[in-house]
N, C-alpha and C positions, 0 to 999 in steps of 0.2 A: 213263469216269469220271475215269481221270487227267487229260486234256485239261479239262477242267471245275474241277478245282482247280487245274493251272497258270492257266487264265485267271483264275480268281476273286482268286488269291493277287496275281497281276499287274495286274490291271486294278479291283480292287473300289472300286466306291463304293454309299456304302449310304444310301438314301433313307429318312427318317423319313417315316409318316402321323401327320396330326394328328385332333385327336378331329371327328367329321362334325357336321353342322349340321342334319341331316331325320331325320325318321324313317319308315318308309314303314306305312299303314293299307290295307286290304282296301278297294277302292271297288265291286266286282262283279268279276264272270267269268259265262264261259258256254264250252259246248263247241259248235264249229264241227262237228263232227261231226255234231251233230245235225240240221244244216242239210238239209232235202229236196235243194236245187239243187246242193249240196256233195256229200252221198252219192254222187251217182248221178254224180258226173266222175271218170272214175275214176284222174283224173292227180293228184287234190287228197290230200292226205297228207302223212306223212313232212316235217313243214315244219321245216326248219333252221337259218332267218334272217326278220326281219320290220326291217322301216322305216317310217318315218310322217313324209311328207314333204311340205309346203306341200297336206295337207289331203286325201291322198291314204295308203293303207296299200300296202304291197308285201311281199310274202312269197313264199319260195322253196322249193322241194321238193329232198330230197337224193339225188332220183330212185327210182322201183319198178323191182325186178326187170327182166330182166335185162339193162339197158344201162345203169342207172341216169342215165337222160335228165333233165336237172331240168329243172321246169318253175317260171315267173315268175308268179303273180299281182297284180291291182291291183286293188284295194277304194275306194269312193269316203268320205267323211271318216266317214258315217253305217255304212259295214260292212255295204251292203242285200248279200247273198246273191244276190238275182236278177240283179245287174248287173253280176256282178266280168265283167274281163281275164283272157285265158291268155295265155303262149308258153310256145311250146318252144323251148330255149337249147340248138338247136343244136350239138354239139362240147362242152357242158360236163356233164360227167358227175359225181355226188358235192357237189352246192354243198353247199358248207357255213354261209355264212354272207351276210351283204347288208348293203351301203350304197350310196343313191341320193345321188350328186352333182349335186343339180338346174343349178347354173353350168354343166356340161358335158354336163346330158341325160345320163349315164352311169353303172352299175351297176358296184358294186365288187365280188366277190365270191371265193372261197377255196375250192378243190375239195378233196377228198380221196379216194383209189384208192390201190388196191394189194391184195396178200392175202401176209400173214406180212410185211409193210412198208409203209408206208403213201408216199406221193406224192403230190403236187398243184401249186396253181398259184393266183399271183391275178392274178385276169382284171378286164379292163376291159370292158364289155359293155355293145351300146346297144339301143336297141328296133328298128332294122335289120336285128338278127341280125348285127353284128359281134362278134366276140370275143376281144382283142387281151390276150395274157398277160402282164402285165408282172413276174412272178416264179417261180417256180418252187423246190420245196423236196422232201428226201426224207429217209430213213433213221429218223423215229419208229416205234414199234410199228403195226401194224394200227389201221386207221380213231383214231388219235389225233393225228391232225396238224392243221393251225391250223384252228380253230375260231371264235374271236372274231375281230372288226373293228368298228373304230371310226374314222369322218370328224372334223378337227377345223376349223373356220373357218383355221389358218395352211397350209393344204394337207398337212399329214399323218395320214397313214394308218398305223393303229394297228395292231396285228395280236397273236393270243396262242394259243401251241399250248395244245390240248387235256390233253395229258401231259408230261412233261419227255421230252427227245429220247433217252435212256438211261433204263432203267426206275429205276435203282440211285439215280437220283440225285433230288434234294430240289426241283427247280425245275423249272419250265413259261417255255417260250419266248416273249418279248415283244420285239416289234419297233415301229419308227415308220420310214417309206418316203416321204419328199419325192416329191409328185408334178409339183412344180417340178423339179426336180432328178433326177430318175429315179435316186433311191439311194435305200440305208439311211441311217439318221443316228443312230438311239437302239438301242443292242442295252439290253437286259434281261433280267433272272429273277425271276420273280414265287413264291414260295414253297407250296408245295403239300402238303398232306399225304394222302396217298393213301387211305388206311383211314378218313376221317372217319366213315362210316357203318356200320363196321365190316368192311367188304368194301374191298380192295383198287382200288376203280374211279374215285375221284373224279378229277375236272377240269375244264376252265374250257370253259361252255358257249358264250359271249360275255362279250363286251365293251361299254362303251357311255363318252359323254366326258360331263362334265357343264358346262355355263355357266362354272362354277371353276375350270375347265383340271385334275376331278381324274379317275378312273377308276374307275368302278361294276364289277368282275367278277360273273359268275356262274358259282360251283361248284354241279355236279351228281355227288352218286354214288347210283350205283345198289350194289343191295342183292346180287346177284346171282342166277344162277342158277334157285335154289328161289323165287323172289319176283319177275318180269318188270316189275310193274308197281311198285314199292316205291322212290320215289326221293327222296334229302335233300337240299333246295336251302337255298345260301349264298348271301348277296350278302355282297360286300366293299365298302372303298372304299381304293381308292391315293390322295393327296392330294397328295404331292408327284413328281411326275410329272418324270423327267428331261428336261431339253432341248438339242436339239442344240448342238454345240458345234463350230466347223472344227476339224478336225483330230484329233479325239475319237468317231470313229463305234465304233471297236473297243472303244473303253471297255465293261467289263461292267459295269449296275449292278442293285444289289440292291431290288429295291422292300418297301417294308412294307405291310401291310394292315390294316385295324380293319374288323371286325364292322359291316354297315350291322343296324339295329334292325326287322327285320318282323314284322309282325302278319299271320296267315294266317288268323286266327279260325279256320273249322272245315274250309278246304279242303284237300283231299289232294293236293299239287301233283304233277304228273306227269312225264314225261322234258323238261322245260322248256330248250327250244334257241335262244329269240331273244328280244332286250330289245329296246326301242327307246322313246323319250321319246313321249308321245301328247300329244293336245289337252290343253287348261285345261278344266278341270271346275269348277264351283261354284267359281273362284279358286282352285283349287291347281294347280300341277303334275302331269302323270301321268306313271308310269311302268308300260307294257306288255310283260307277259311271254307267249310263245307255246309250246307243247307240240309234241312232234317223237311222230306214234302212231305210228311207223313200218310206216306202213299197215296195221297188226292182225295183221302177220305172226308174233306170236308168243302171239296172242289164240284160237285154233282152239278150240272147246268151253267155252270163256270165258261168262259169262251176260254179256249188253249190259253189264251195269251195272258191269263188271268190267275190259272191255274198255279197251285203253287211246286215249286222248283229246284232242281237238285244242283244249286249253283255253287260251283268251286272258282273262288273269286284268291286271284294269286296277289300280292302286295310286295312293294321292294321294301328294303329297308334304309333312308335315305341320312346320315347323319346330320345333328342343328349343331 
């Protein structure tokens, strides 16, 4: 913790967000679970990242038991069930999160392992089966290490931990990585309150960039324990997003966040682990969110309807 206030004291700058300009409405949902051709694969689960990219969806599994192998799906723009894509990714165990780089044919994605200390990596990945790591991170608590990523049209690659890297401390780790460049260029900390939901467990499930150069987050906490299924999702928005600067990568800066405004009408949202921007509906914008059931491994005697859910919940995007 002390290391975290010598840099803040030395290096702080602090970004204002400004008030948002959408507000998001309920357009439909459905659980993928449900799906006959889905059921019965029994690699399909546990999803942790989804993209939606030149009319094409992709989502990733954070791997089952026990090698926790992930696997890659690809859905065609209509979502038919009977005709997705698998792989198996090879050497990457834990994904956590997904962006498809169509300029380079290439997946971007963020592992997580470890047990009493979490460890990972983000990998560059093609549909070859190569899998070429271009970072590498360690020392957060157990399975909270980076979570979010987000692709931006200037070639940077966003990145945001799960929890803050010391439990003690008030902020969640954010980064931007030139992939020109093959550096860091933007350190951050994105402000986090733990206990939102009453339980100690909240954080940043993803990330997402919008058209406005600002950043969508999504907080997840879970209820704990007594309650498996029982989770409170936040969406944020960052609006003034720092940018790099020569000679300025160490800088630490502080981001601010405003409340994005959702409407969920009557849906119970679930352990919700991937955003990504979908098709134009009737002229609006969407925005698609994805549920992580983590294969129903904590659902045993559960009645179905109970059970937890691979729900892909679509939103418009309505201007205030």
């Amino acid at each position: 913790m002390r290391r975290y206030l010598i840099l803040l004291a030395t290096f702080l700058t602090v970004f204002q967000s400004h008030a948002q300009r959408f507000r998001l409405e309920l357009l439909r949902y459905e659980n993928l679970s449900d799906s006959p051709a889905l059921k019965e694969d029994p690699f399909f689960g546990g999803i942790s990242g989804i993209d939606y990219v030149g009319g094409n969806w992709y989502l990733i599994t954070d791997g089952r038991d026990p090698d926790r192998t992930s696997y890659l799906f690809s859905f065609d723009s209509t979502f038919q069930t009977q005709t997705y894509r698998r792989w198996a990714l090879r050497g990457v165990r834990g994904a956590e999160s997904l962006r498809y780089r169509s300029g380079e044919g290439a997946f971007y994605l963020t592992t997580e392992e470890g047990s009493g200390e979490a460890h990972g990596q983000v990998i560059r990945w093609t549909k070859d089966s190569t899998a070429i790591p271009i970072g590498s991170y360690t020392g957060f608590p157990n399975n909270k290490g980076y979570e979010g990523l987000a692709l931006a049209p200037d070639s940077l690659l966003w990145g945001a931990s799960e929890w803050p890297e010391q439990e003690q401390s008030p902020y969640a780790r954010v980064f931007a990585y030139d992939l020109r460049k093959k550096d860091t260029v933007v350190t951050a900390f994105y402000p986090l309150v733990r206990d939102a939901c009453g339980y100690p467990d909240n954080g940043i499930s993803d990330i997402l960039l919008t058209p406005e150069k600002e950043m969508i987050v999504m907080e997840r906490c879970w209820s704990g324990e007594k309650d498996k299924s029982r989770f409170t999702i936040q969406l944020y928005v960052v609006s003034a997003l720092p940018r790099p600067v020569p000679g300025e990568s160490k800088t630490a800066h502080i981001l601010a966040k405003t409340p994005l405004n959702v409407r969920w009408d009557s849906l119970r949202p679930d352990n919700l682990e991937g955003m990504t921007w979908g098709p134009v509906i009737d002229g609006h914008r969407t925005l698609v969110l994805i549920s992580d059931n983590n294969f129903n491994k904590f659902d045993a005697g559960k009645a179905s309807r109970r059970r937890q859910k691979t729900q892909l919940i679509f939103f418009k995007l309505v201007p205030i």
